[in-house]
C-alpha positions in Angstrom: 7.1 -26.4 -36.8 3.3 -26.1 -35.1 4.9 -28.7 -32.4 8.5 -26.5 -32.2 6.3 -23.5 -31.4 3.8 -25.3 -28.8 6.9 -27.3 -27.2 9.0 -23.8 -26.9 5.7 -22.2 -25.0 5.4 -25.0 -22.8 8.7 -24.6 -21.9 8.7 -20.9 -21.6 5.5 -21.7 -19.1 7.4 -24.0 -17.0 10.2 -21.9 -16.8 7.6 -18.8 -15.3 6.5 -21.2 -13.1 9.7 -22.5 -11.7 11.0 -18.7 -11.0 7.5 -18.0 -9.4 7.7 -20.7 -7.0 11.9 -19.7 -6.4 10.0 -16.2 -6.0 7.6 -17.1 -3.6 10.4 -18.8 -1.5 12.2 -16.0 -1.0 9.5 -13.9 -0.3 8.9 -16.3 3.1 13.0 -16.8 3.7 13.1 -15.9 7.1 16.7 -15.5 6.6 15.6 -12.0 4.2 12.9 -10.6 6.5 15.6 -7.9 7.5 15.2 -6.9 3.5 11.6 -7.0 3.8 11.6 -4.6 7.1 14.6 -2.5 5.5 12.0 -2.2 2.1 9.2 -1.5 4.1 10.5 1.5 6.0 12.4 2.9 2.9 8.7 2.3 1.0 7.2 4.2 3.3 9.9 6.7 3.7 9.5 7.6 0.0 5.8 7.9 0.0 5.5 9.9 3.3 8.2 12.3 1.7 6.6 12.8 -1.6 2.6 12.5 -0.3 3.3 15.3 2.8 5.6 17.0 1.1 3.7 18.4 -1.5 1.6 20.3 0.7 5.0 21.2 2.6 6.6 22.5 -0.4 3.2 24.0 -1.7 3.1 26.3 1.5 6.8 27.0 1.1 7.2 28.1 -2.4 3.5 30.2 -2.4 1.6 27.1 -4.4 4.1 26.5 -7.2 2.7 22.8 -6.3 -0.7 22.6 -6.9 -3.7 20.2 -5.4 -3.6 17.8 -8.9 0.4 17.8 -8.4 -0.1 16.7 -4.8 -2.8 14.5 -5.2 -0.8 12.7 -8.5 3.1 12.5 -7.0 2.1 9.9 -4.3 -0.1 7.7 -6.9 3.3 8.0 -9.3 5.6 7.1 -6.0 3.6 4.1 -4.9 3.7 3.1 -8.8 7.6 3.1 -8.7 8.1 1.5 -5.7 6.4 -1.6 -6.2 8.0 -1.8 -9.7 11.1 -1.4 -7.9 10.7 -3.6 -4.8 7.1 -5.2 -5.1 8.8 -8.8 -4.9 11.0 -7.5 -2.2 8.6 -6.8 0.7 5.8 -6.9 -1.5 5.5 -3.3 -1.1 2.2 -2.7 1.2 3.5 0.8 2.5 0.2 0.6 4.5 -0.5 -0.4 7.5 -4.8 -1.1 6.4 -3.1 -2.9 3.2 -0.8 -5.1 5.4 -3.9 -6.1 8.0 -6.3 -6.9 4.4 -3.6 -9.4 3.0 -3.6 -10.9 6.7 -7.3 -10.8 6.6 -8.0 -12.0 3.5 -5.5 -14.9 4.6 -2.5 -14.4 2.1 -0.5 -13.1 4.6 1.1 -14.5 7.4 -0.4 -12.8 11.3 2.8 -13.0 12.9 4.7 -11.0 10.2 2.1 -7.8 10.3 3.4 -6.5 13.5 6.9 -6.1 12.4 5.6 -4.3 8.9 3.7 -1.5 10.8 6.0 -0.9 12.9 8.3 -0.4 9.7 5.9 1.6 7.7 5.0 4.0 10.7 9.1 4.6 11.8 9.6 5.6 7.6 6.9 7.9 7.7 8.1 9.7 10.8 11.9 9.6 9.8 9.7 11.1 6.4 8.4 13.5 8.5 11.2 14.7 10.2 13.3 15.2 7.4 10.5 17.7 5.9 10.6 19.5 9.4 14.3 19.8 9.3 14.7 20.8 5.5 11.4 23.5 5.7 10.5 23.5 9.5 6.5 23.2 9.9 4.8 24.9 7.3 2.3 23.7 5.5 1.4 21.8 8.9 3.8 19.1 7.5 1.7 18.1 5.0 -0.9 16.7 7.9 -4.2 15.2 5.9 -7.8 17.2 7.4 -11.1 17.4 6.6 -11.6 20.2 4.3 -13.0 23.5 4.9 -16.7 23.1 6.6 -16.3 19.0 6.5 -17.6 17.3 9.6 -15.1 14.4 10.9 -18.0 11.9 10.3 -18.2 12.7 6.2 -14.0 12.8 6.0 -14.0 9.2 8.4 -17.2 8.0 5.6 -15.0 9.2 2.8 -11.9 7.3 4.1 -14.0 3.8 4.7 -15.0 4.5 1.1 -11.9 5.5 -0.5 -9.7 2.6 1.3 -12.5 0.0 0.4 -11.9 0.6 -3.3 -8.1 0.8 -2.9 -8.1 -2.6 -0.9 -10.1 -4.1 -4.0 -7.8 -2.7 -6.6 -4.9 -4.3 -4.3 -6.2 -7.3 -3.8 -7.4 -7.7 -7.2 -4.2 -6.5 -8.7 -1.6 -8.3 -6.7 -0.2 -11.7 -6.7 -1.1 -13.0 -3.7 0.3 -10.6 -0.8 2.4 -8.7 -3.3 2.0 -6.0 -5.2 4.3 -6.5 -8.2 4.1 -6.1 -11.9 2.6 -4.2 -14.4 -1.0 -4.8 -13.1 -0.4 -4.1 -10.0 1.5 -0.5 -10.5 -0.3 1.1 -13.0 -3.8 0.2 -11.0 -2.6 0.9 -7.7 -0.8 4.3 -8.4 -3.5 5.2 -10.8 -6.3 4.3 -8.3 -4.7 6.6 -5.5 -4.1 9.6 -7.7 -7.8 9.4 -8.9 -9.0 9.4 -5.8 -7.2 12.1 -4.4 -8.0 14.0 -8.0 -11.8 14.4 -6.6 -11.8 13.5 -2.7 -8.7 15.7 -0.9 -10.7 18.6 -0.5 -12.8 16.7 1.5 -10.6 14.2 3.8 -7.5 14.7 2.8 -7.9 10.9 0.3 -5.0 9.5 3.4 -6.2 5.5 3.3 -3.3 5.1 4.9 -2.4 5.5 8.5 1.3 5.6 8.4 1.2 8.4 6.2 -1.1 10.9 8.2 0.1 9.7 12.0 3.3 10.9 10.9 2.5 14.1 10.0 0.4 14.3 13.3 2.7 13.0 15.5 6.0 15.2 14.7 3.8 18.4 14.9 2.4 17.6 18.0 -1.6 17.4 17.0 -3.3 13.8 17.2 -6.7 15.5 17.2 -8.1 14.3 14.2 -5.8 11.2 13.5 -8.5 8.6 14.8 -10.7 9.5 11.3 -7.1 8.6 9.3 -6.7 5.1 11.6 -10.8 4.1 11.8 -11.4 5.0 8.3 -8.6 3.0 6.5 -9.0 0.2 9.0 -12.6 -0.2 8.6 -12.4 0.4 4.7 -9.8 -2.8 4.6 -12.3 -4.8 6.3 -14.7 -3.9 4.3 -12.6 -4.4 0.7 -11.6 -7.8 2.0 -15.4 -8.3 2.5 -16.0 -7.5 -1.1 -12.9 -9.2 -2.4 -14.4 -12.2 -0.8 -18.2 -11.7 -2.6 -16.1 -11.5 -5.9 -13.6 -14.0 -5.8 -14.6 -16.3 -2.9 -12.2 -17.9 -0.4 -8.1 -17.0 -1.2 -6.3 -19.4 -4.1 -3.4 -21.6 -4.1 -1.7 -18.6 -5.9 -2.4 -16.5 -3.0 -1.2 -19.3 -0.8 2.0 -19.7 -3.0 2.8 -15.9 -3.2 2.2 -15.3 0.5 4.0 -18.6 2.1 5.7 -20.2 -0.8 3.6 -23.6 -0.4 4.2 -25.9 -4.2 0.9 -27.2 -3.4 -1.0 -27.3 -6.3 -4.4 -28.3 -5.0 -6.5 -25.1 -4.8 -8.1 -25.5 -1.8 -5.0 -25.4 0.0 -5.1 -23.1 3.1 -2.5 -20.6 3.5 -0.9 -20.4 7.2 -2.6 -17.8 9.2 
């Protein structure tokens, strides 16, 4: 019975292999990178809609949504989209999230552009559908420094906050994915923490797409550097640290990014 029971786990671990290599495959099909795109740009879409929103609906209905609602719903939103399309796209959202899985080398350099460009078109389709639906109030949920915050303390806050959410990503996710149960509950949880204690102060963005958008549609790109500088700089910097922790990128990563079956763990994924 004690050789039934090992035999049936062994089994049950090839198996999980075999759909994590089929997995990996299709995550580098060329033939689905229209999926990818269309998840990317719907991702986004989502989170731009629910992260500006709140402060858009919080102006329009006299603060029926408060800070900790607006702060939480994006951290809940990122948590069901990669549940729902982490092995999809892999469910980056982010333009600093998509340039630390190319960084850290889990993620291919020629695929980042098109992601971008997908993330920053669904947060301004977000965007526009707020400013149709409620016209500008709430200066369409833009992310500022708080009341009497330089730009230099919300651009340090940003570096800080986007360096800890690249090390939970990274540290979460398999390979250039964010998928699973890990991966959702850290993530979501990590972004509605931070906003918890650091929006009054920048805004807790860490994510370009989702304060250009805001920016751009209502015409005012005067502090949008801090909310491109800060999440780029705080990627580089997680990477940094992700590297200090865990040294060079696996053969998971490798597997999970490109779909190599190498098993030999110093194999290099493709830059």
């Amino acid at each position: 019975m004690k050789k039934s029971f090992h035999k049936t786990r062994q089994n049950a671990a090839q198996q999980g292999r075999m759909v994590q290599k089929q997995a990996s495959l299709d995550f580098l099909d060329p033939a689905h990178e229209w999926r990818r795109i269309f998840a990317e740009t719907w991702g986004t879409f989502l989170l731009v809609l629910v992260a500006a929103g709140g402060g858009v609906v919080a102006a329009k209905s006299g603060g029926a949504v408060t800070l900790g609602m607006q702060v939480v719903a994006p951290g809940l939103m990122v948590m069901a989209i990669i549940y729902f399309m982490g092995t999809v796209s892999g469910a980056h959202l982010n333009p600093a999230v998509t340039l630390a899985f190319a960084v850290r080398r889990n993620f291919p350099w020629r695929r980042v552009p098109a992601y971008v460009l997908a993330q920053l078109f669904g947060g301004v389709a977000a965007t526009q559908f707020l400013h149709a639906m409620f016209g500008s109030v709430g200066a369409l949920g833009a992310t500022l420094p708080g009341s009497d915050i330089s730009n230099g303390t919300a651009l340090a806050m940003e570096v800080v906050l986007t360096a800890g959410l690249v090390n939970t990503i990274l540290g979460t996710a398999s390979g250039a994915r964010n998928i699973g149960t890990n991966g959702a509950i850290a993530v979501g949880g990590y972004i509605a923490l931070a906003g918890l204690w650091a929006a009054p102060i920048s805004g807790a963005s860490m994510n370009p797409a989702r304060s250009f958008a805001p920016d751009l549609v209502r015409g005012d790109l005067g502090t949008t550097w801090i909310y491109i500088v800060g999440p780029v700089l705080g990627a580089l910097i997680g990477v940094a640290f992700e590297w200090i922790l865990k040294g060079k990128p696996t053969v998971a990563g490798a597997i999970a990014a490109q779909g190599s079956l190498d098993t030999d763990d110093t194999a290099k994924p493709d830059a």
